[in-house]
N, C-alpha and C positions, 0 to 999 in steps of 0.2 A: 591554564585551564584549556581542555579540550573545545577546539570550535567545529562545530556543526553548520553545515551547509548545504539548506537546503531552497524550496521555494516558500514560504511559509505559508499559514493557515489558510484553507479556503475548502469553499462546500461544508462548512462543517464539520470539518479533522484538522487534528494540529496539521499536518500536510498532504496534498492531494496524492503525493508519489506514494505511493508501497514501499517503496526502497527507502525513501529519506525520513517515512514512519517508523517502518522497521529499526531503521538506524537509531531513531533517537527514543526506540521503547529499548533499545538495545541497554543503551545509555541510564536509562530511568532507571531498569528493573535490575542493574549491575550496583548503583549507587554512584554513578560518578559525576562529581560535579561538570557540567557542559553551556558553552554560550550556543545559542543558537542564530546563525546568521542566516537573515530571509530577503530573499529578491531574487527575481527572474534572472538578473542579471549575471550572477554564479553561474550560471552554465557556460557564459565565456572566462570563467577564472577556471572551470574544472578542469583536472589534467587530463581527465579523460573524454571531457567532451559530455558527460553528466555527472547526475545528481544521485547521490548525496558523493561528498566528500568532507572528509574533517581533517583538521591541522591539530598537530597537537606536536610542541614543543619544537613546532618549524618543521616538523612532518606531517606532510601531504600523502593523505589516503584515500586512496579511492576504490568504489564502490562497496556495497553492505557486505560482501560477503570476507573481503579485504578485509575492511574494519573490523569485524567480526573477531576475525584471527589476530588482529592488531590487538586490541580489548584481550585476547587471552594472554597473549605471547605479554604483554606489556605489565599488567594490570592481573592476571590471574584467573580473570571471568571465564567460567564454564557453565553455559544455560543449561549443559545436559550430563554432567557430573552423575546426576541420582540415578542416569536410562543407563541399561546393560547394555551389550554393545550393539544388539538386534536392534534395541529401539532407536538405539543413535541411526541406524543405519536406515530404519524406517523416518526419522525426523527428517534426515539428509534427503531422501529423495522425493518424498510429500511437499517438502518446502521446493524443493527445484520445479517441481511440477504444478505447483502452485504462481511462483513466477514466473516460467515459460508456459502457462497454460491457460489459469482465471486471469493473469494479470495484464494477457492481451485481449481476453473479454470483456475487461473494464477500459479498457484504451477504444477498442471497439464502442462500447457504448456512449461513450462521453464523445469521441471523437467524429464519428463517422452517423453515426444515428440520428437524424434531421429533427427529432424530438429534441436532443440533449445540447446536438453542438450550438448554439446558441448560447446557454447558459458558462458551456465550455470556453465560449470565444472572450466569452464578456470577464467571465473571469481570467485570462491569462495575457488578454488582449486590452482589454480596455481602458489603461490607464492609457495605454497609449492615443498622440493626438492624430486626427483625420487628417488624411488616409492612410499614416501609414498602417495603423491597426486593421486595417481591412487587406492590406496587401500581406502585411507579413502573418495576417490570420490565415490566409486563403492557402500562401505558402504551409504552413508550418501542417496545414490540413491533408493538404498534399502528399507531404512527407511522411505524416502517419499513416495516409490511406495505402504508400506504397511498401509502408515498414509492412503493414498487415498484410501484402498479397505478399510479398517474400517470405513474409514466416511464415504463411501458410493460410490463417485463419481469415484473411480479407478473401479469400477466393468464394467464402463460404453465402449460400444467402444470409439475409437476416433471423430466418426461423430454423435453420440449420445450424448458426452460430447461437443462437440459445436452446436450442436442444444439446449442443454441447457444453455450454454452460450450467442448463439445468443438472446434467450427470454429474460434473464437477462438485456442484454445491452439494448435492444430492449426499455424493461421495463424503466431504466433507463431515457433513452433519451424519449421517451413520460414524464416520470415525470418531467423533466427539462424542456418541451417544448420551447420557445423562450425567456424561463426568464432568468435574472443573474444567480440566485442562484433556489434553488429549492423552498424554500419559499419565492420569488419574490427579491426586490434589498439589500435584507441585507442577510450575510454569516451566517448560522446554521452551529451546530456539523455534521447535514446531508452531506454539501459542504463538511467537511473537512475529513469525511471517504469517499465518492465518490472519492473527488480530489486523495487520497492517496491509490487507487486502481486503475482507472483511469490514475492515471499521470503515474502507471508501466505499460499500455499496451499504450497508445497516445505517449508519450512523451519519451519512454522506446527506444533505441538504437536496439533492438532487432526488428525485421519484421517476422512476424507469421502469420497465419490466425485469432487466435486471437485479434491481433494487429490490423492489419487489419480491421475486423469487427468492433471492438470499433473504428478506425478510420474513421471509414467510416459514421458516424452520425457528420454535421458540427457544431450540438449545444454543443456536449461531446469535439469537440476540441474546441470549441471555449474555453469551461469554462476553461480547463485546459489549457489554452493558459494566459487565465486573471488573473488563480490563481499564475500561477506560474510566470507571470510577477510581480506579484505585491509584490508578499513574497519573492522570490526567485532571481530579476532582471537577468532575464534569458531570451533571446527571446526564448519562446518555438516555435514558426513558424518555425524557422532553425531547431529546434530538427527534428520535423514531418518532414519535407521534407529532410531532411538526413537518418531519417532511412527508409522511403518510394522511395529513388532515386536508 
């Protein structure tokens, strides 16, 4: 059996990462049976240095997009078989830009935002005992704040970086317009990196203005309402309205 390895549930979603969601709706919505192994502590076992990675029959794979093609090449799974080859081509680069794009918006917000990081420390932080949780919080704060001016979007103010977020979402929710899924009533690899970016600010325990704004379009909660009932048996309805109350 396939193992998955990621950080597990918190905020609210089977996992905080995008990538290690992704991976394991990869999982769900192919039919393969998977363990899922959860703890901070996998990121010193990755071969890469993160998360997700899965083993599967003493192979070691790393990152979503790897496994992706592992899951074909292995196993046969093709999320996007039904798209022509335009829409493949539109899935491929909607999803990249969705990961190198909103998913450093939500690192931003959780990490860097004096409203959120609190909630962020305590969760990834706080099992651990005084002081090192406070050292290696401050560290690990650090490291993010410096990922975000390299990539680009820490250079940005705060209301600069949500005006660029807001267009994203924006974007987004016009491509989904009133359909199921983005390419009409059957689920793409598109669905399944939206849903897994998406389900950490909609369905996310946390309340932000990022949240918010993604909340605020009812066809984005609809989907991640549908997705995550149907893979996850989960009312997401009660999520949204818990962390919105």
């Amino acid at each position: 059996m396939i193992k998955l390895y990621g950080f597990g549930a918190n905020f609210g979603v089977a996992d905080p990462s995008p990538f290690v969601l992704k991976t394991d709706l990869y999982l769900r919505v192919a039919g393969i049976d998977f363990e899922s192994v959860t703890s901070m502590s996998n990121l010193s076992k990755a071969p890469k240095g993160k998360l997700p990675f899965i083993e599967d029959d003493g192979q070691l794979i790393s990152d979503s997009f790897f496994i992706r093609r592992h899951l074909k090449e292995k196993y046969g799974v093709d999320f996007d078989e039904h798209l022509s080859a335009e829409q493949r081509a539109s899935a491929y680069l909607v999803s990249k830009a969705l990961d190198e794009d909103l998913y450093w918006c939500l690192v931003y917000s959780r990490w860097i935002r004096e409203d959120t990081w609190p909630l962020s420390k305590q969760a990834f932080f706080g099992a651990l005992p005084f002081p090192l949780k406070q050292i290696i919080a401050a560290v690990s704060r650090r490291g993010v704040r410096s990922a975000l001016n390299k990539q680009g979007l820490g250079r940005h103010s705060d209301e600069e970086i949500q005006q660029l977020y807001t267009q994203s979402i924006d974007s987004l929710a016009q491509l989904l317009g009133d359909k199921s899924y983005f390419f009409g009533a059957q689920m793409s690899s598109l669905d399944i990196t939206a849903f897994a970016i998406l389900a950490n600010l909609i369905l996310s325990e946390i309340d932000n203005p990022f949240a918010r704004i993604a909340r605020s379009h009812e066809n984005l909660r609809h989907f991640c309402q549908r997705i995550q009932e149907k893979y996850y048996d989960v009312s997401a309805e009660a999520a949204i309205t818990e962390a919105t109350a």
